[in-house]
C-alpha positions in Angstrom: 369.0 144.7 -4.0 367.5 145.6 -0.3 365.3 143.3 0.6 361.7 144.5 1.0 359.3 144.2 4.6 356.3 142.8 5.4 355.0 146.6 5.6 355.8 147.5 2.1 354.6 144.6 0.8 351.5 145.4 2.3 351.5 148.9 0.5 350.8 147.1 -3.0 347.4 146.4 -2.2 345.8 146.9 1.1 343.2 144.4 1.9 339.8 145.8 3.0 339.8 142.9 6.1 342.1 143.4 8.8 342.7 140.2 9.7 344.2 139.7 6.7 347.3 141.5 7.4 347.9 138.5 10.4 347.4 135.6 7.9 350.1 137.2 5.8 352.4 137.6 8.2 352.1 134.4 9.3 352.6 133.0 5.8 355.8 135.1 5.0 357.3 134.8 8.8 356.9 130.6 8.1 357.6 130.5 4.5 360.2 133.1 3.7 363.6 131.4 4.7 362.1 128.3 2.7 361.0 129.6 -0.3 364.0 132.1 -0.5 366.4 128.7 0.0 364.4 127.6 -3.5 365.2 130.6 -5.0 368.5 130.5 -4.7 369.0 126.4 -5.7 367.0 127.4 -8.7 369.2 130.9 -9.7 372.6 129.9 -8.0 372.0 134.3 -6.8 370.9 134.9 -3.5 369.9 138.3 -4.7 368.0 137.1 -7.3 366.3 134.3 -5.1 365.6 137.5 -3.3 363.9 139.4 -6.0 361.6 136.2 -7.2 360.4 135.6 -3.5 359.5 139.2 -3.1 357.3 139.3 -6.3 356.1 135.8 -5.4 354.7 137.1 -2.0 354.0 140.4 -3.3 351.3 138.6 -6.3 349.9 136.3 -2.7 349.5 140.0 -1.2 347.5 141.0 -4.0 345.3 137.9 -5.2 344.9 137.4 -0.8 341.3 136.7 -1.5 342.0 134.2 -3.4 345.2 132.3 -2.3 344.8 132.7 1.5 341.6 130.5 1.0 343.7 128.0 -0.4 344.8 124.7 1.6 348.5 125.9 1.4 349.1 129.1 0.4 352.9 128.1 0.7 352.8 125.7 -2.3 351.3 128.7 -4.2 354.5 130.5 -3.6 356.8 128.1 -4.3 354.8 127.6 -7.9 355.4 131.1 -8.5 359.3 131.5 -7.7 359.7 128.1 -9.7 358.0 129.7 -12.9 359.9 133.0 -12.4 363.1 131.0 -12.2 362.3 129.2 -15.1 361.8 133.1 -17.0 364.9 134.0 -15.5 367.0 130.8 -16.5 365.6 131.4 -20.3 366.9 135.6 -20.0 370.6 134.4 -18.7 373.1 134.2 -21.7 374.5 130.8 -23.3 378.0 131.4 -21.6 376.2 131.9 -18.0 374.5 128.8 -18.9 377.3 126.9 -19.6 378.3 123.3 -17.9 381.9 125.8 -17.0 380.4 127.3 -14.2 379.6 124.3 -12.1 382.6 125.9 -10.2 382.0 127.1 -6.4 384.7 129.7 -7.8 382.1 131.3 -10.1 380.0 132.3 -6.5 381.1 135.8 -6.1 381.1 137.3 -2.7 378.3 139.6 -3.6 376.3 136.3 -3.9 377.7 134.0 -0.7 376.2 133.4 2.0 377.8 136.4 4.2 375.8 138.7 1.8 372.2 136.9 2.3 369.7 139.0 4.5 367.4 136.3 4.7 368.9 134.3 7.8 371.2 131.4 8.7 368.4 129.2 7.8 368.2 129.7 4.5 372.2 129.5 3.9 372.6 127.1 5.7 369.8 124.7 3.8 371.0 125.2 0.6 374.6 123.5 0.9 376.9 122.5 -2.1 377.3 125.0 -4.9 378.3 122.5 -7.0 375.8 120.0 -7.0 373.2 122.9 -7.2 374.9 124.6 -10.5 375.0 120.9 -12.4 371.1 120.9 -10.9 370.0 123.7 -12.5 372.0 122.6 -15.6 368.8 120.1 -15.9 365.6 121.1 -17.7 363.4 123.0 -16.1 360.7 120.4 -14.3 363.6 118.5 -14.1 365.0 120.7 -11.8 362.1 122.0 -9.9 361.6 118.4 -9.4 365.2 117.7 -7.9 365.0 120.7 -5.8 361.8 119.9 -4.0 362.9 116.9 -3.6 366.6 117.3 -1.9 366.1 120.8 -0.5 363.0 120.5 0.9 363.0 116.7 1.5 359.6 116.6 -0.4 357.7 113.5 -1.4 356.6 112.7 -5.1 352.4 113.6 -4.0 353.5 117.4 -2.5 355.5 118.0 -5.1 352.8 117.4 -7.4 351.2 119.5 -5.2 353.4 122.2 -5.4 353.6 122.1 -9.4 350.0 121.6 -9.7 350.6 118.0 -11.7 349.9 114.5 -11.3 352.3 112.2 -9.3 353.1 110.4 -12.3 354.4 113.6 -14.2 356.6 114.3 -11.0 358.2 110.8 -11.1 358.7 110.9 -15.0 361.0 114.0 -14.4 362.4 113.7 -11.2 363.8 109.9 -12.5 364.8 111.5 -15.2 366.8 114.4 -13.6 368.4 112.0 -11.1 369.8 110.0 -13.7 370.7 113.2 -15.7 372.3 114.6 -12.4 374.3 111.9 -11.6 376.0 111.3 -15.4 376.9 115.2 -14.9 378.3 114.8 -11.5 380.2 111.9 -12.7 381.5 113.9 -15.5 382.7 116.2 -13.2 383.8 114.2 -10.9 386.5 112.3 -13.7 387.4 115.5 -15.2 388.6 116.7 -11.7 390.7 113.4 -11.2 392.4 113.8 -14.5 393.1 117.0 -14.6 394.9 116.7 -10.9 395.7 119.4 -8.1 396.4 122.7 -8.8 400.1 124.3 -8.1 403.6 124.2 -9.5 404.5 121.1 -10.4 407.9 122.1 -11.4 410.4 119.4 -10.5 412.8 120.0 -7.4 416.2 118.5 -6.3 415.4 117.4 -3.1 419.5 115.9 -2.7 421.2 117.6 0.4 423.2 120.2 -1.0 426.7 118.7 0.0 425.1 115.4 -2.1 425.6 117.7 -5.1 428.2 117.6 -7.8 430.2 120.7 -8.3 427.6 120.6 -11.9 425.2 120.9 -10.0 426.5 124.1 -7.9 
């Protein structure tokens, strides 16, 4: 999905005061990479992240009135892609759900990073693919929680900003979802050592062949 400008977002609802087509600008040109980043460590799809930051900043464009009077408009954003993840999370299917896909093989190359049109910024903020597919295997606040908090390096009071909670809901889950992160990880992490590396493990003569019985020729 093409990515939409700053002009056609504009087109939803032009404002009546043209100063607020600056304020805008400067919202999406400092937020975008950001709140796209979320997206994507709360979908695993960078198209998708794509699609949930456009409608986020496509609802700011229309409500402008209203959220460009607010402290941080930003944080408004970021609410909205998180509840729009949370939608799309509930509309994937058990088997895209599954704990299976904490692969980085599952990350087609429709979805890497070379495919991204939102800047080196943004791929380059959003790191491991495993560690974010076994994140977004957490509940939901859980993992709006953990990825505030590791992606954006956010502390327990702007994250409550962000969700538009008290502190103490914010440390509830995000102890929670730590704890819940690291048993998965550790899962993993044992499955991989017992299952071993990959390859043909058939076994070889490695004997010089003039060490060979005539049996063996």
């Amino acid at each position: 999905m093409a990515t939409r400008s700053r002009r056609q977002l504009r087109s939803v609802a032009p404002p009546e005061d043209p100063t607020v087509h600056e304020r805008f600008d400067d919202l999406y040109r400092e937020e975008w990479s950001g709140i796209v980043a979320l997206g994507c460590s709360l979908t695993g799809s960078w198209a998708s992240a794509e699609e949930l930051a456009q409608d986020a900043f496509a609802d700011a464009y229309r409500r402008w009135d209203e959220i460009g009077r607010l402290d941080k408009p930003g944080a408004w954003v970021r609410r909205a892609v998180i509840n729009r993840s949370a939608s799309y999370h509930r509309s994937r299917s058990a088997e895209q759900r599954g704990l299976d896909r904490w692969s980085a093989e599952s990350v087609t190359s429709a979805d890497g990073p070379g495919a991204d049109r939102t800047g080196d910024g943004a791929v380059d903020t959003v790191g491991d693919p495993v560690f974010w597919a076994a994140v977004r295997s957490l509940p939901e606040r859980q993992v709006a929680c953990v990825a505030l908090h590791y992606l954006e390096d956010r502390s327990v009071a702007e994250i409550a900003d962000v969700l538009d909670c008290r502190p103490a809901t914010v440390k509830v889950h995000l102890h929670r979802g730590r704890v819940a992160l690291a048993e998965r990880l550790s899962r993993l992490t044992t499955s991989s050592a017992q299952q071993g590396p990959r390859g043909d493990h058939r076994a070889t003569d490695d004997r010089p062949l003039d060490d060979r019985g005539e049996e063996d020729r």
